[in-house]
Backbone bond lengths (Angstrom), bond angles and torsions (degrees), N, CA, C in turn:
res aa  C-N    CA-C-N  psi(-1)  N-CA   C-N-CA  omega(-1)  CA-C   N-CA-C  phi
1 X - - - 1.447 - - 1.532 108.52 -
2 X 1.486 114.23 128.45 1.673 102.45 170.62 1.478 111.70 -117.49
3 X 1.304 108.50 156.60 1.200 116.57 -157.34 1.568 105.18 -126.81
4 X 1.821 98.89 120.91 1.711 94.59 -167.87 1.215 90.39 -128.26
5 X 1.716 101.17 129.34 1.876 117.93 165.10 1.049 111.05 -99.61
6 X 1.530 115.73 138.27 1.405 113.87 168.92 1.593 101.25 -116.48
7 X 1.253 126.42 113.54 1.234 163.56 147.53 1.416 100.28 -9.01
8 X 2.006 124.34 111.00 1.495 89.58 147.21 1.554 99.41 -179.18
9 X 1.371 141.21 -134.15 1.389 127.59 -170.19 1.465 91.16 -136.04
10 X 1.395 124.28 145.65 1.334 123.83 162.52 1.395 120.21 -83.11
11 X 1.432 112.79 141.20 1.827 110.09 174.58 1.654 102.40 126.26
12 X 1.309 90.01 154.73 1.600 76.49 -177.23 2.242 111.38 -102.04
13 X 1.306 98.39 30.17 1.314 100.54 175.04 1.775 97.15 -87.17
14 X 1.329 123.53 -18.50 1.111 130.45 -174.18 1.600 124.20 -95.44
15 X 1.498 122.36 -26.61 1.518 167.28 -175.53 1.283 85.32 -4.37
16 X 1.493 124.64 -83.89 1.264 153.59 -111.07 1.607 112.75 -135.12
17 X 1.643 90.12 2.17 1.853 83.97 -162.31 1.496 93.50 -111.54
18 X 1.748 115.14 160.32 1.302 128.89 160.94 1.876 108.99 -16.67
19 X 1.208 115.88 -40.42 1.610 108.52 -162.61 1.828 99.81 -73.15
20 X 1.098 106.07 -16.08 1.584 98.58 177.76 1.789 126.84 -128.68
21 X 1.675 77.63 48.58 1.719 91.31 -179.11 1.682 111.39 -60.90
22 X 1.310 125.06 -21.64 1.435 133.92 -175.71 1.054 121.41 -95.19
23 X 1.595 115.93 -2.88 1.501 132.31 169.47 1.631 96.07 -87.79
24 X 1.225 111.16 -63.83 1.509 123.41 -173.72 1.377 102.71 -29.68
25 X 2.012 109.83 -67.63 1.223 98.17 -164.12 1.426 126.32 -90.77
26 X 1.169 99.51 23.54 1.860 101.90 176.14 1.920 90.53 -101.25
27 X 1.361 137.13 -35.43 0.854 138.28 -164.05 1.910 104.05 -59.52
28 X 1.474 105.03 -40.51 1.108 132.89 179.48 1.496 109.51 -50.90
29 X 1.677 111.51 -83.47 1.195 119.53 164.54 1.507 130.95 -25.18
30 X 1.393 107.66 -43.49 1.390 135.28 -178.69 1.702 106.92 -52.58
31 X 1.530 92.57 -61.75 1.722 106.44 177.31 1.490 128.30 -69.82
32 X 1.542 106.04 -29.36 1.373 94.74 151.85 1.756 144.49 -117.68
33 X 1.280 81.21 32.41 1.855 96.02 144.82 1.965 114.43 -138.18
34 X 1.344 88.51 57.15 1.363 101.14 -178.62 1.747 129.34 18.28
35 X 1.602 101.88 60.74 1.660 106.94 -168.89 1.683 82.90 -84.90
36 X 1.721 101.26 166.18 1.141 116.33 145.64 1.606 117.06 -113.48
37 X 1.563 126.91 143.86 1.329 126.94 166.04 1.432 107.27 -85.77
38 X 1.642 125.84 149.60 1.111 164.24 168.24 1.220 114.61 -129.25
39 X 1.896 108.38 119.69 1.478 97.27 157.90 1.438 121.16 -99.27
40 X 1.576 83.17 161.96 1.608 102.61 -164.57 1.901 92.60 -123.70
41 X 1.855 93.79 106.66 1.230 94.06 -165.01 1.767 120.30 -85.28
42 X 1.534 88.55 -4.18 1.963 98.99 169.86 1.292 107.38 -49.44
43 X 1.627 118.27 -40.80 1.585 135.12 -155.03 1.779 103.53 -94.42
44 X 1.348 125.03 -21.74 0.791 119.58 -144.90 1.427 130.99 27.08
45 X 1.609 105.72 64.42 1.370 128.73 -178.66 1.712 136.52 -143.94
46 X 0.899 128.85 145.75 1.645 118.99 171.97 1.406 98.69 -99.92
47 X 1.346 111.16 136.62 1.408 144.49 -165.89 1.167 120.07 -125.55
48 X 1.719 152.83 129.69 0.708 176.83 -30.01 1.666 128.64 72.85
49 X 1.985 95.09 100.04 1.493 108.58 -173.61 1.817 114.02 -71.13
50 X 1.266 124.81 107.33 1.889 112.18 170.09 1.425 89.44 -104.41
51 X 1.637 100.26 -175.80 1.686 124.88 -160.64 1.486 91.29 -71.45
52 X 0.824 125.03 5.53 2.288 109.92 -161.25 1.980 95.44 -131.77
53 X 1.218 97.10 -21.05 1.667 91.33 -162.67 1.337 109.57 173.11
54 X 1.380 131.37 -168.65 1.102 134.11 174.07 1.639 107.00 -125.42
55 X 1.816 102.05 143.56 1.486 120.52 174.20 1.774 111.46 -83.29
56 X 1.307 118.60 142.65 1.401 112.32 -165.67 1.479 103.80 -135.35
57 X 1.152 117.91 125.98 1.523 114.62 -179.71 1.703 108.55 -121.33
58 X 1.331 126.16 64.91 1.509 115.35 -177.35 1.581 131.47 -67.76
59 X 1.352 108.49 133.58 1.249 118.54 -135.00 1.197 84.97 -104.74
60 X 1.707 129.17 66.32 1.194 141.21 149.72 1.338 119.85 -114.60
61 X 1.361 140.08 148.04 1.341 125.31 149.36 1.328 136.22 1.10
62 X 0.980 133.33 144.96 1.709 127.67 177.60 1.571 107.23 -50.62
63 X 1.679 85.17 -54.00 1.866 90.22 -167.73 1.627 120.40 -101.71
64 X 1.413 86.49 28.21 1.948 103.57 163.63 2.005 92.79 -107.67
65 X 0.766 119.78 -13.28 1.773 121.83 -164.79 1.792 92.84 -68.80
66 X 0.467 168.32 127.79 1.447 168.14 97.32 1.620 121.85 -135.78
67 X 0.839 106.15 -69.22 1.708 137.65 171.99 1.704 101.57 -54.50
68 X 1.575 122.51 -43.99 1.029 109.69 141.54 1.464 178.77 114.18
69 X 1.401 74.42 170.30 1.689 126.31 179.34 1.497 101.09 -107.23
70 X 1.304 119.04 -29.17 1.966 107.23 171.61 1.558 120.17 -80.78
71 X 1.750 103.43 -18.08 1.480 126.16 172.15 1.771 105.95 -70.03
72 X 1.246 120.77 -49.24 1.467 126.56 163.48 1.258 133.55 -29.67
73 X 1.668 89.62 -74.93 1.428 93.29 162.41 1.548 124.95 -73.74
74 X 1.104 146.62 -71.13 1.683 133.65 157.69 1.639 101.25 -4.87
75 X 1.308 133.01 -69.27 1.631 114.94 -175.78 1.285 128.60 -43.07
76 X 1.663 103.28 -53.32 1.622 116.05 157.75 1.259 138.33 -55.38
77 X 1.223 113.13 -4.35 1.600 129.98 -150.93 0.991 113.74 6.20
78 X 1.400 113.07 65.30 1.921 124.25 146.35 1.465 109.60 -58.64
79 X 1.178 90.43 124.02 2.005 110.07 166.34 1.672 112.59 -54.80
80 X 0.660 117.17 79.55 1.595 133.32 150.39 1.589 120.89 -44.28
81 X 1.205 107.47 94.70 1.680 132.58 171.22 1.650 98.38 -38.54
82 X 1.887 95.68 116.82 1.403 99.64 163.08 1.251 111.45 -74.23
């Protein structure tokens, strides 16, 4: 399963700007292979299932994103590269 974040700020003072280039382009991707997002409020995130994995857009701050995204994976127990 791979797991793709797109990086970015919630709100729409942020929408459109450089800080949410990883929102943009998952939004993108999303639309043209016709995903739908769902949030998944355990994650505090909108989610989007494709054939390989799921797209992840967490609807925290840039520099709240880590912690998580390490909570994510630990739930899922994705194998984490020593």
């Amino acid at each position: 399963m791979k797991l793709i974040v797109g990086l970015g700020n919630p709100g729409e003072r942020y929408q459109k700007s450089r800080h949410n280039v990883g929102f943009i382009l998952l939004d993108k991707f999303a639309a043209d292979n016709n995903l739908n997002w769902r949030k998944v409020e355990r994650f505090n995130s909108e989610v989007a299932d494709y054939s390989n994995g799921l797209l992840i857009k967490p609807q925290t701050f840039m520099n709240n994103s880590g912690m998580l995204f390490l909570n994510l994976l630990i739930s899922i127990k994705y194998p984490l590269m020593t």
